[in-house]
C-alpha positions in Angstrom: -15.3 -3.6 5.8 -13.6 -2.5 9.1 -10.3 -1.9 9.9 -9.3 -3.4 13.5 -6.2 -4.8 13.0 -3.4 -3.1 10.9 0.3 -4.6 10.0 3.2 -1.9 9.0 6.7 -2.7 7.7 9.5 -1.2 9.7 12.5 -0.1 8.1 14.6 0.6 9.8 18.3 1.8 9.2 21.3 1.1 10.6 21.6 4.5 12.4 18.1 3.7 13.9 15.9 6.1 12.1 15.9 6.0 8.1 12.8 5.0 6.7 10.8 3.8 9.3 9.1 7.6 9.8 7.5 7.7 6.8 4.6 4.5 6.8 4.9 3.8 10.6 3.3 7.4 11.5 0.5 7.0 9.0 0.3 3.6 10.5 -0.2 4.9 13.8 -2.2 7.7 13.0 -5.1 5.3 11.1 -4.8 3.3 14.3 -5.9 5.7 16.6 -8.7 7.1 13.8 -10.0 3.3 13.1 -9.5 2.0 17.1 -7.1 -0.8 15.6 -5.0 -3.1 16.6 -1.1 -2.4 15.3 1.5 -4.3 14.7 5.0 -3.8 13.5 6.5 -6.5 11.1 10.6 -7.0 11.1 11.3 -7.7 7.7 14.8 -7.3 6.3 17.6 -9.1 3.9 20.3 -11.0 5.9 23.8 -9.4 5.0 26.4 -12.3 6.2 25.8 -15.1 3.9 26.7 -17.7 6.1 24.1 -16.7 8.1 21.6 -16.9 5.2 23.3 -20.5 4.2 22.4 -21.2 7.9 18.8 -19.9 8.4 20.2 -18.1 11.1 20.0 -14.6 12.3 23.1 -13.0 12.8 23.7 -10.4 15.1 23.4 -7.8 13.6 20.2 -8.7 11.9 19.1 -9.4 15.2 20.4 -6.0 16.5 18.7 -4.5 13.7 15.4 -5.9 15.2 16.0 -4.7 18.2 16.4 -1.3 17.1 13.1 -1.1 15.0 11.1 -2.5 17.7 12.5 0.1 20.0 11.6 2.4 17.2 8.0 0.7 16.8 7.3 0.8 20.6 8.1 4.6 20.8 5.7 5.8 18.1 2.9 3.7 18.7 2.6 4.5 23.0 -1.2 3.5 24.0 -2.1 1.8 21.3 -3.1 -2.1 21.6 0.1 -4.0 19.2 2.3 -6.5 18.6 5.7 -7.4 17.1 6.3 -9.6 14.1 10.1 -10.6 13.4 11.3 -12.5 10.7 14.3 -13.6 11.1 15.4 -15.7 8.5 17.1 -12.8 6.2 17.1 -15.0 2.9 15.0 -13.0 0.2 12.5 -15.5 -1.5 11.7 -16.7 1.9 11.6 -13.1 3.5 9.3 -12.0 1.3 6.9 -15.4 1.6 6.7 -14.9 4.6 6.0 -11.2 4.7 3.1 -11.8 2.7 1.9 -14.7 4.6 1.7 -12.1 7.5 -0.5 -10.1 5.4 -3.5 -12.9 5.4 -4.0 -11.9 9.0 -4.9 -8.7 8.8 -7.0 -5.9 7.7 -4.7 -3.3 6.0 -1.1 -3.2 5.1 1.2 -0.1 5.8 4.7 0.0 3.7 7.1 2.5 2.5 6.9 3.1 -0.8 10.2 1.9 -2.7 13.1 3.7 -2.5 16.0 2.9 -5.4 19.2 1.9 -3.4 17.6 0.0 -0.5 19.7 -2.6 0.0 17.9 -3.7 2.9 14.8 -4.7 1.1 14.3 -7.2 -1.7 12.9 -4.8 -4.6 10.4 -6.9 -4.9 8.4 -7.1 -1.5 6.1 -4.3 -1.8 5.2 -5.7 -5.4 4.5 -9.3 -4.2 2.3 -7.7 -0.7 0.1 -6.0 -3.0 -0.5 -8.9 -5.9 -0.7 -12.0 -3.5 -1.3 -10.7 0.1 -5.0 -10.7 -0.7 -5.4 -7.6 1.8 -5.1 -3.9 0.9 -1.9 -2.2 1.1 -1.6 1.3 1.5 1.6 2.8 0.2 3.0 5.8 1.9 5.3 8.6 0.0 9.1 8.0 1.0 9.4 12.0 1.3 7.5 14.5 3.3 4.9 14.4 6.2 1.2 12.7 5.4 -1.4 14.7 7.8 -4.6 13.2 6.5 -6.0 10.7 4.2 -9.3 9.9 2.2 -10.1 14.1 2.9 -9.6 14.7 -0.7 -9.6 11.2 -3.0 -9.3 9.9 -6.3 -10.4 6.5 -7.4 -8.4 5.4 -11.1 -11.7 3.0 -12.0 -11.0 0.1 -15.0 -13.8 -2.3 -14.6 -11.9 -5.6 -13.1 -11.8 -7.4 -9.8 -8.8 -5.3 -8.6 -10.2 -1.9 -9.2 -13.5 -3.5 -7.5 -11.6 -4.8 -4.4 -9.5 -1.9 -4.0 -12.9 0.4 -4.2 -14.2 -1.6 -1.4 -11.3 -1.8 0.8 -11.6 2.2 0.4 -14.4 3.1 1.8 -13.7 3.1 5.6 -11.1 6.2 4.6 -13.9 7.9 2.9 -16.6 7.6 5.6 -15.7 11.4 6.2 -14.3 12.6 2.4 -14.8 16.0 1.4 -14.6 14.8 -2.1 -14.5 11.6 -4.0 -13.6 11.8 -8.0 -13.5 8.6 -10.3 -11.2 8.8 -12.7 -11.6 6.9 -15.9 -8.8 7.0 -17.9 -10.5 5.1 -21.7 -13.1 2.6 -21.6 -16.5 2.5 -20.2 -17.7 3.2 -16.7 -20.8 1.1 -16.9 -22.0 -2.2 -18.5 -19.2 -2.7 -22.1 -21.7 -4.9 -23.9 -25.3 -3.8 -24.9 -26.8 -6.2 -23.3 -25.3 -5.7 -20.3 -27.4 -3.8 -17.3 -26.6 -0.1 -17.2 -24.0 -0.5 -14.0 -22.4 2.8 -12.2 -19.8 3.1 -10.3 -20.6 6.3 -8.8 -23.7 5.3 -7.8 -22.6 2.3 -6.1 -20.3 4.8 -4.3 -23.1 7.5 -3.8 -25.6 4.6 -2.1 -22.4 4.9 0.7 -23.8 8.2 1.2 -20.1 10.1 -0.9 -20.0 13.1 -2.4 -18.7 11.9 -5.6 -18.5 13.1 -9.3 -16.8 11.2 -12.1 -14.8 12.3 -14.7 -13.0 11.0 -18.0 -9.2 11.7 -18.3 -7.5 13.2 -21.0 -3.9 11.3 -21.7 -2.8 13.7 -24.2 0.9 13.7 -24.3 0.8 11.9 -20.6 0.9 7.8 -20.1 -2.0 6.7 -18.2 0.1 6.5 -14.7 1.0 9.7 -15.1 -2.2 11.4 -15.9 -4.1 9.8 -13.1 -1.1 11.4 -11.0 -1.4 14.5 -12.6 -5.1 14.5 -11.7 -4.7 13.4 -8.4 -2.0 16.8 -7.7 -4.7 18.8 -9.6 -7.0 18.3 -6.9 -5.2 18.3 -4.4 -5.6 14.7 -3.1 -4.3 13.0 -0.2 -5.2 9.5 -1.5 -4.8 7.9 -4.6 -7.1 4.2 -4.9 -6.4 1.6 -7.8 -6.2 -1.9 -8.3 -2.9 -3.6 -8.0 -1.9 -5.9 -11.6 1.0 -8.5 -12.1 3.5 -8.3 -14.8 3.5 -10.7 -17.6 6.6 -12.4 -15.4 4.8 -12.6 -12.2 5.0 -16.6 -11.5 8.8 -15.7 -12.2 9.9 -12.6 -10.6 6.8 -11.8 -8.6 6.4 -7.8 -9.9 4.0 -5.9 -10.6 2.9 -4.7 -13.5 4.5 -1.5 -15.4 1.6 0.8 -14.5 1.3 -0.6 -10.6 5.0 -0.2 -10.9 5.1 3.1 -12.2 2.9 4.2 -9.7 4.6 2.9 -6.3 8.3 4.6 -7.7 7.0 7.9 -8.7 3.8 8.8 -6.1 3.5 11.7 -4.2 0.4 10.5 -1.9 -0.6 7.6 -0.4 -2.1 5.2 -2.6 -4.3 2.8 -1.6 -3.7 -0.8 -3.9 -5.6 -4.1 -3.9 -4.1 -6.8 -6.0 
């Protein structure tokens, strides 16, 4: 796959600037590496609820637009974008329609969560990566990101997710130093006898990547963490794994614990596909 056309959230706070650093710089900066298209998406909770009773923006939601656009137009000068508002400020349909955004795109920038963010539903970055059907590429809350897919590690569990979000990888990898595939339990090839003797690092070495694999040790570590632990070891600046639902999902559309577990406590990006 190619990535021509990118779509980042932009949070931005009511004194202009919290927030909206952290995935809208990454944003910009995969723009100019991939020659892509970028564009800014206005997604935030209505606070006046007769405005929400309405289906109206109010004015300050409106002003809060204004002021992440303005934001949005200042970091991304000569690149080719766009501006996506939504408007209506009611959750449920807020976060519909964030993720209906996402089918028109290549890659999806966000923020990872941060507890406290009342402008948010807690549930949109959850609900981008299980039924966006696009890869979404989670950004630490805390500190500068200066490169990504340099140093990577792939968590690998045989299943469509872990497959999709392998694929939608490789364009960050194209120049990787080092690729590891993590497998935390389980095989990495075929899990019956009869099943051809498949390998995931050498579907990834036919890309022509300098990849090893490697079986984690939990120990006294969950899963979540250990791949994190693993992914600090060596010094990674990108974390890839598939992206699963919660038992709950038709209900409160979350992820699952480990996705979930992941997106709060990351320190890299980490590249999801649901």
């Amino acid at each position: 796959m190619s990535i021509k056309d990118i779509l980042v959230h932009v949070d931005v706070g009511d004194d202009g600037g919290d927030g909206a650093g952290a995935a809208l710089q990454v944003a910009v900066d995969q723009a100019r590496r991939f020659g892509a298209r970028l564009t800014g998406l206005f997604a935030r909770k209505e606070i006046l609820p007769a405005a929400v009773t309405a289906g109206l923006a109010s004015e300050t939601l409106l002003a809060a637009a204004a002021r992440a656009k303005a934001v949005f137009d200042a970091a991304a000068t000569g690149l080719e974008t766009r501006w996506w508002q939504i408007e209506h400020g009611a959750a449920d349909q807020l976060v519909a329609e964030a993720v209906f955004c996402a089918h028109y795109v290549d890659l999806v920038v966000v923020t990872q969560p941060v507890a406290g963010n009342r402008r948010l539903p807690p549930n949109l970055v959850d609900k981008l990566i299980l039924s966006g059907g696009r890869p979404v590429l989670v950004v630490p809350a805390a500190g500068r990101v200066v490169t990504i897919g340099n140093r990577t590690l792939i968590g690998w569990r045989s299943g469509k997710e872990a497959a999709r979000a392998v694929q939608s990888s490789l364009p960050f990898l194209t120049d990787a130093e080092h690729v590891v595939v993590a497998s935390v339990g389980g095989p990495m090839g075929g899990i019956q006898s009869g099943t051809p003797k498949v390998d995931i690092i050498d579907h990834l070495r036919a890309h022509g990547l300098p990849v090893a694999g490697e079986r984690i040790h939990i120990e006294d570590l969950g899963v979540m963490d250990a791949l994190l632990s693993r992914a600090y070891d060596l010094d990674c600046d990108l974390l890839v794994m598939g992206g699963h639902a919660g038992r709950a999902l038709s209900f409160s559309g979350k992820a699952g614990a480990g996705t979930r577990h992941i997106l709060l406590h990351a320190g890299l990006p980490v590249l999801f596909a649901g």
